[in-house]
N, CA, C and O atoms as CSV, one atom per row, in Angstrom:
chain,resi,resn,atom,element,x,y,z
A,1,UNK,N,N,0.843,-1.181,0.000
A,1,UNK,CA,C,0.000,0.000,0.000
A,1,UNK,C,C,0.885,1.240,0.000
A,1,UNK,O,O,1.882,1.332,0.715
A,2,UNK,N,N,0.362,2.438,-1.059
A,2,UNK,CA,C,1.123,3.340,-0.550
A,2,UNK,C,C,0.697,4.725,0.205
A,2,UNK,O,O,-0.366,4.496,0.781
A,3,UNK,N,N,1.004,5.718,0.367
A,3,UNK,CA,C,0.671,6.090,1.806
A,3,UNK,C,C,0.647,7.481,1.327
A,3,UNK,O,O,1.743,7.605,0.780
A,4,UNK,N,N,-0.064,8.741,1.211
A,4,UNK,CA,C,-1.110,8.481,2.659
A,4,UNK,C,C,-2.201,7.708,1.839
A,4,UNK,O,O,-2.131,7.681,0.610
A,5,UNK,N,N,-3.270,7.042,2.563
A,5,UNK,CA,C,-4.318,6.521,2.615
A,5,UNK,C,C,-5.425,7.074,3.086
A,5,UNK,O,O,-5.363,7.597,4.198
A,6,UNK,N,N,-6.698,7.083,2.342
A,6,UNK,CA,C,-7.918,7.287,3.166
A,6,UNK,C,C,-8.395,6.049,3.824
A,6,UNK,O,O,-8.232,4.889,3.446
A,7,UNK,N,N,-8.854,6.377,4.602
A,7,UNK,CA,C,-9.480,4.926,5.295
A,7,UNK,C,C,-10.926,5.101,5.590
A,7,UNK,O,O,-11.434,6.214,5.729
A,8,UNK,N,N,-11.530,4.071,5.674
A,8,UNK,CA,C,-13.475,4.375,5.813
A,8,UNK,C,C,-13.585,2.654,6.617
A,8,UNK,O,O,-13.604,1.648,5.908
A,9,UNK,N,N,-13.648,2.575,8.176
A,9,UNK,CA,C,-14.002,1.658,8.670
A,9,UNK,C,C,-15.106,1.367,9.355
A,9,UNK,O,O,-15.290,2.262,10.180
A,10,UNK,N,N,-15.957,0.521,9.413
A,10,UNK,CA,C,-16.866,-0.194,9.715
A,10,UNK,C,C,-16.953,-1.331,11.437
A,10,UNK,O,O,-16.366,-2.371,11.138
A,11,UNK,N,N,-17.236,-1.390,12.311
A,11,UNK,CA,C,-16.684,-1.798,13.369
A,11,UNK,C,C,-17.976,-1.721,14.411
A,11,UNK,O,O,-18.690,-0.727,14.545
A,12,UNK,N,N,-18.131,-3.022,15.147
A,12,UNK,CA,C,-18.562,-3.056,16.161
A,12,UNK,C,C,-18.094,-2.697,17.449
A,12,UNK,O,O,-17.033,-3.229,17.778
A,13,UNK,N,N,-18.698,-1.820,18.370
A,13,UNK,CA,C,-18.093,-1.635,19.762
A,13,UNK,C,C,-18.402,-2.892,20.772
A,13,UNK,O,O,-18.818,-4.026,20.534
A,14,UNK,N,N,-18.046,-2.261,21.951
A,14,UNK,CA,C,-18.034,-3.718,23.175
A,14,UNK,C,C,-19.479,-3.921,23.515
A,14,UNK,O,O,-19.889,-4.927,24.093
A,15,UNK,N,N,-20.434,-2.655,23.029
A,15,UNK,CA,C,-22.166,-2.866,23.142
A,15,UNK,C,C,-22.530,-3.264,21.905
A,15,UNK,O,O,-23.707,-3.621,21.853
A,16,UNK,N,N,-21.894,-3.331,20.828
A,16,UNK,CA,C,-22.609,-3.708,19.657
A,16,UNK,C,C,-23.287,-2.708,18.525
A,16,UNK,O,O,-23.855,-2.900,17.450
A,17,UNK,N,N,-22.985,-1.697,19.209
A,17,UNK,CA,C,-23.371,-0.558,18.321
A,17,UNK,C,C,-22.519,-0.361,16.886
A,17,UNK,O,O,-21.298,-0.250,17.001
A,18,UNK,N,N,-22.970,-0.324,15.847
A,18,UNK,CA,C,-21.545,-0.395,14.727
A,18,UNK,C,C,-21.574,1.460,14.609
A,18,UNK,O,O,-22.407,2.361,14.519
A,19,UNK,N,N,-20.095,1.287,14.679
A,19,UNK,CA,C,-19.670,2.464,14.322
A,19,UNK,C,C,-18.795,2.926,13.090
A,19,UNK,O,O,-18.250,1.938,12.598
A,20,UNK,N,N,-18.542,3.859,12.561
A,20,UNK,CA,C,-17.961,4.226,11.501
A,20,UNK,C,C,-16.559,5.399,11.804
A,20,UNK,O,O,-16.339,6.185,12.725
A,21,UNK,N,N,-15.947,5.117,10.786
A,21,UNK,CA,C,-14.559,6.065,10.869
A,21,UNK,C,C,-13.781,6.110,9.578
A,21,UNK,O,O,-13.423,5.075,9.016
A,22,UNK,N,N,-13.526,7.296,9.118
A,22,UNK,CA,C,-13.144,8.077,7.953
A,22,UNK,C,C,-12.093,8.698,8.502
A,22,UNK,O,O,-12.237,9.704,9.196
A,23,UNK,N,N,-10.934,8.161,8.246
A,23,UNK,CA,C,-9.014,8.746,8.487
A,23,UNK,C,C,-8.301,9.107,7.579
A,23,UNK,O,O,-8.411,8.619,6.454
A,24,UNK,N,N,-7.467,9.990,7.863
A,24,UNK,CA,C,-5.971,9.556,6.626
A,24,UNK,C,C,-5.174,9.204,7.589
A,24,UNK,O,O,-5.132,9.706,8.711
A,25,UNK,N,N,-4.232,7.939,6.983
A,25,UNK,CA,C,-2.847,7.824,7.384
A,25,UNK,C,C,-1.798,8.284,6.785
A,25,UNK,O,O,-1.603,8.437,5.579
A,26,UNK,N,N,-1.133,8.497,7.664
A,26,UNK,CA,C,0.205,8.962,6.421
A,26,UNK,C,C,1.452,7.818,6.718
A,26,UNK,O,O,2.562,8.316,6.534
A,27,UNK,N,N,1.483,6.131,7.216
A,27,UNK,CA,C,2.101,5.544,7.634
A,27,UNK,C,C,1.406,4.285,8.368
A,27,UNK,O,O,0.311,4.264,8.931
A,28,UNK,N,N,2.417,3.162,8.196
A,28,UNK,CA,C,1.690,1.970,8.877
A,28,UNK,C,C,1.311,2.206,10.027
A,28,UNK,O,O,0.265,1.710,10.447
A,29,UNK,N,N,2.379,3.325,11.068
A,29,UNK,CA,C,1.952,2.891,12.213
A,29,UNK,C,C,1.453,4.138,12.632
A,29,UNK,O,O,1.781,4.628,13.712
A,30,UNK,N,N,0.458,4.839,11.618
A,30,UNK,CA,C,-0.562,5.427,12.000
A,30,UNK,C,C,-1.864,4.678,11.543
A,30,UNK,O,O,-2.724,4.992,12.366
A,31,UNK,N,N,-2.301,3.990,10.783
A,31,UNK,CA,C,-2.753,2.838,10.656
A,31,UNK,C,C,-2.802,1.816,12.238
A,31,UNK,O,O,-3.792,2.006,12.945
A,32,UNK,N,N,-2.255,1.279,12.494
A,32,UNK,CA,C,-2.173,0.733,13.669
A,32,UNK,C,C,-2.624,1.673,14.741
A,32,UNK,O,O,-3.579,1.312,15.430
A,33,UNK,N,N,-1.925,3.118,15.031
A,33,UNK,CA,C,-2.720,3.527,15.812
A,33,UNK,C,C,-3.945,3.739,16.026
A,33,UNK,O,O,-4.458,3.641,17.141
A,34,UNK,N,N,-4.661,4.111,14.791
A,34,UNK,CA,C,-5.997,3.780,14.430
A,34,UNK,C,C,-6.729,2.740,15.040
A,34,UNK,O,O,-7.545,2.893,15.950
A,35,UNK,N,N,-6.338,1.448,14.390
A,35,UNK,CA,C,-6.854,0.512,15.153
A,35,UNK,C,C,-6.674,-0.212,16.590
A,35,UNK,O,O,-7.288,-1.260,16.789
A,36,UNK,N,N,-6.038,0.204,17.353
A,36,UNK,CA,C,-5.738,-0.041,18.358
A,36,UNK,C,C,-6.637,1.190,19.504
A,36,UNK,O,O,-7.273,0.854,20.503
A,37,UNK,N,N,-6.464,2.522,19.040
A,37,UNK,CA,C,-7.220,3.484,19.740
A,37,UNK,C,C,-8.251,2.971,19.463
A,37,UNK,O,O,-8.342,2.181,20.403
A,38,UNK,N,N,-9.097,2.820,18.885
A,38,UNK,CA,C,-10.488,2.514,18.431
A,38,UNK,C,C,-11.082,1.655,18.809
A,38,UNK,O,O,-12.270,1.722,19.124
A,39,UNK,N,N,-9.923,0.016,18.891
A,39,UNK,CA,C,-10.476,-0.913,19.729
A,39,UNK,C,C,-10.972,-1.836,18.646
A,39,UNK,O,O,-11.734,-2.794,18.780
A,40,UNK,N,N,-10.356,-1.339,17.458
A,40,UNK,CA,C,-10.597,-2.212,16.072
A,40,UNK,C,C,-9.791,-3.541,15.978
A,40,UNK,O,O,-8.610,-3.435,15.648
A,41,UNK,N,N,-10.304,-4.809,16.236
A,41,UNK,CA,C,-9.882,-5.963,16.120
A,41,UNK,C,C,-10.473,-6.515,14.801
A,41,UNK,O,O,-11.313,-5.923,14.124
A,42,UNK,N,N,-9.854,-7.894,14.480
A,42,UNK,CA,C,-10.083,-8.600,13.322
A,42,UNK,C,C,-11.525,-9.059,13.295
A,42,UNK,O,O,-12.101,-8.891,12.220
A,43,UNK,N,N,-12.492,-9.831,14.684
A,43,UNK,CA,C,-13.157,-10.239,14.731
A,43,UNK,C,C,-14.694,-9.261,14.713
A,43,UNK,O,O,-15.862,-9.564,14.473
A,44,UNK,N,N,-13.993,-7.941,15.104
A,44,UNK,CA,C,-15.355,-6.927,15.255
A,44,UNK,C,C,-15.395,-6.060,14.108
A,44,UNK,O,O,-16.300,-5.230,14.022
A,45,UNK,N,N,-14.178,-6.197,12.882
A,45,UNK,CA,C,-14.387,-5.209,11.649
A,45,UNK,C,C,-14.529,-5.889,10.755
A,45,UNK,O,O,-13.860,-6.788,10.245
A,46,UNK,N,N,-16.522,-4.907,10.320
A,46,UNK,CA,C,-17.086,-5.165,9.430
A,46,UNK,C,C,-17.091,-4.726,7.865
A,46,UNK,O,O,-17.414,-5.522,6.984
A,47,UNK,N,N,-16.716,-3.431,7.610
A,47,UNK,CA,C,-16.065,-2.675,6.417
A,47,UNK,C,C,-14.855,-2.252,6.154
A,47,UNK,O,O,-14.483,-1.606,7.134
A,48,UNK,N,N,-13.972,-2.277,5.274
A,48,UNK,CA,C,-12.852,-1.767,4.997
A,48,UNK,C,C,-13.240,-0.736,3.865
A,48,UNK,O,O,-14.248,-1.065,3.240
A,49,UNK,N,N,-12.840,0.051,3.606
A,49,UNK,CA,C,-12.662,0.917,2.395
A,49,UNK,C,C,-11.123,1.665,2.629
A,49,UNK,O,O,-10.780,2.454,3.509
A,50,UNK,N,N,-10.313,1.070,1.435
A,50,UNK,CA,C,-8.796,1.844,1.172
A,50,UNK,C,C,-9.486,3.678,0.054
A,50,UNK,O,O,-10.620,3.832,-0.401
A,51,UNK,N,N,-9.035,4.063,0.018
A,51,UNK,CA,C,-8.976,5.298,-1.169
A,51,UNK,C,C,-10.153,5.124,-1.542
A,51,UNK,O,O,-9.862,5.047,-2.736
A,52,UNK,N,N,-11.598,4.953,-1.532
A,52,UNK,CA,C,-12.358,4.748,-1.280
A,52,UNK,C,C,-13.237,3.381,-2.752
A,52,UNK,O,O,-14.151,3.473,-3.571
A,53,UNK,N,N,-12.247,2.290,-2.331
A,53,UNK,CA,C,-11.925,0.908,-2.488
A,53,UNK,C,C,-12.365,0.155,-1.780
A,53,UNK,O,O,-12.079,0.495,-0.632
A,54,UNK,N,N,-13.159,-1.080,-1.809
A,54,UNK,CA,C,-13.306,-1.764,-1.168
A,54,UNK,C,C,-12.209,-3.093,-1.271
A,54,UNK,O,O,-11.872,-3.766,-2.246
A,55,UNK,N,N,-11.730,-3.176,0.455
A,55,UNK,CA,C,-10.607,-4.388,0.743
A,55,UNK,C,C,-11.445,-4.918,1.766
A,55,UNK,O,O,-12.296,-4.580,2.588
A,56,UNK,N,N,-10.584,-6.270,1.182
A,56,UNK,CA,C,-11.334,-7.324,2.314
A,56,UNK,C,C,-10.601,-7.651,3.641
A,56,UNK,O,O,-9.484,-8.165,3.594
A,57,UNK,N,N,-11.069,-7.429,4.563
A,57,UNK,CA,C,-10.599,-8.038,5.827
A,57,UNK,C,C,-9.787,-8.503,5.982
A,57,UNK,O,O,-8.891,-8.137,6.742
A,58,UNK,N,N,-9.813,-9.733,5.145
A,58,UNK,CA,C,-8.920,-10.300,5.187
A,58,UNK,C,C,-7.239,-9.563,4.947
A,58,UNK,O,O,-6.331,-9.812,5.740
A,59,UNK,N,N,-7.126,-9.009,4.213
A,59,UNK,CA,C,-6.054,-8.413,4.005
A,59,UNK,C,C,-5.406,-7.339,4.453
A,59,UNK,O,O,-4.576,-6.598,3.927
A,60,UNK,N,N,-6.145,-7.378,6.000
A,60,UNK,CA,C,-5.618,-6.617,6.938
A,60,UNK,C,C,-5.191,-7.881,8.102
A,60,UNK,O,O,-5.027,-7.530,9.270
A,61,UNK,N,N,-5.039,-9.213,7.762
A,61,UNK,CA,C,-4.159,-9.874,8.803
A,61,UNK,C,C,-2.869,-9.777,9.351
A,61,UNK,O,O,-2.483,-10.141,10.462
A,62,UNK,N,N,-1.972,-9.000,8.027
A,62,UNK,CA,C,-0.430,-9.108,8.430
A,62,UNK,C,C,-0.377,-7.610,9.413
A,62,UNK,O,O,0.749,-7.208,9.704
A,63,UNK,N,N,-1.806,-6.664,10.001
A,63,UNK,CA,C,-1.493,-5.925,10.508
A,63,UNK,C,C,-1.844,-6.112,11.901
A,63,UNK,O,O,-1.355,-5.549,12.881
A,64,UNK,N,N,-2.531,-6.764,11.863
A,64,UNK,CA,C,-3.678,-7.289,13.067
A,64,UNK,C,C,-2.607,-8.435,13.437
A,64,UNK,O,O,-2.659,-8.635,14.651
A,65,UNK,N,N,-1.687,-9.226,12.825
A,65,UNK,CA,C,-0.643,-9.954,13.886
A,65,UNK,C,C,0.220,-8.753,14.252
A,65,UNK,O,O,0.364,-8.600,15.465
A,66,UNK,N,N,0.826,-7.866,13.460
A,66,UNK,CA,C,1.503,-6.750,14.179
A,66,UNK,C,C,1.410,-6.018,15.447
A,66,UNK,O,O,2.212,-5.619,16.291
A,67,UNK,N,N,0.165,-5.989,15.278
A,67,UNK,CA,C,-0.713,-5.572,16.534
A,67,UNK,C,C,-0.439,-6.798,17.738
A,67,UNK,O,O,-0.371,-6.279,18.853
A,68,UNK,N,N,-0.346,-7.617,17.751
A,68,UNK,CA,C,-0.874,-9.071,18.574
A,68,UNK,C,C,0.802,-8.938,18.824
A,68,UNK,O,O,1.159,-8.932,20.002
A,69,UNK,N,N,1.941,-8.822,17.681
A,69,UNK,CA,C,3.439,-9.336,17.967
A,69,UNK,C,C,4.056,-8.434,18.878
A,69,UNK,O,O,5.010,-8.648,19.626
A,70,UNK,N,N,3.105,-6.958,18.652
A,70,UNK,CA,C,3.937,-5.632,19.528
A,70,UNK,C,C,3.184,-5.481,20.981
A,70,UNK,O,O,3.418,-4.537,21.735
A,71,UNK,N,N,2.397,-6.367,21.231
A,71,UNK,CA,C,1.299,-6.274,22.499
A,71,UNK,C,C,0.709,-4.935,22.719
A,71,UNK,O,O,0.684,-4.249,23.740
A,72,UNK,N,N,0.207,-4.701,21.451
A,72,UNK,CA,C,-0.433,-3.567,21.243
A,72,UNK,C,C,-1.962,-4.111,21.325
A,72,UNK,O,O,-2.121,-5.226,20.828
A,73,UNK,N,N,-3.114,-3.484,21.881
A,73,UNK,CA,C,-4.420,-3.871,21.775
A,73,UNK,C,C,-4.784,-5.075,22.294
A,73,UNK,O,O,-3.934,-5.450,23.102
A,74,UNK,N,N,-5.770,-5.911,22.163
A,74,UNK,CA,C,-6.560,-7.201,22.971
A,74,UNK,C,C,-6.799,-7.827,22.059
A,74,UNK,O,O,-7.948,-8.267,22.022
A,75,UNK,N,N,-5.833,-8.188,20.858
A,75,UNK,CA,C,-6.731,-9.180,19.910
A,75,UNK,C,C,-6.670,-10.015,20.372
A,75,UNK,O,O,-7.243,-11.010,19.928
């Protein structure tokens, strides 16, 4: 990916309410901060949109172990 990025995420909270979020990153590990402030795990995000692209989930795993390898967040 190259950078900056818009981002448009989709996400359940710890009540279940889905919430939404529209970012730029300018870097992976503003990306990560993103999801980690937010509380965005693999299992509770429901939309991705890159540049306003749709990506699949899936292809946010190698960030979501990043997250898990740096003991960043509760995945």
């Amino acid at each position: 990916m190259g950078y900056p990025l818009w981002l448009r995420l989709e996400y359940r909270n710890e009540v279940g309410s889905v919430i939404g979020l529209t970012a730029s990153v300018c870097s992976e590990a503003d990306f990560l901060d993103v999801l980690e402030r937010c509380g965005v795990t693999r299992s509770n995000l429901l939309v991705v949109r890159i540049n306003d692209k749709n990506y699949p989930v899936s292809r946010l795993d190698t960030l979501f172990a990043k997250l898990q390898t740096e003991g960043r967040g509760s995945l």
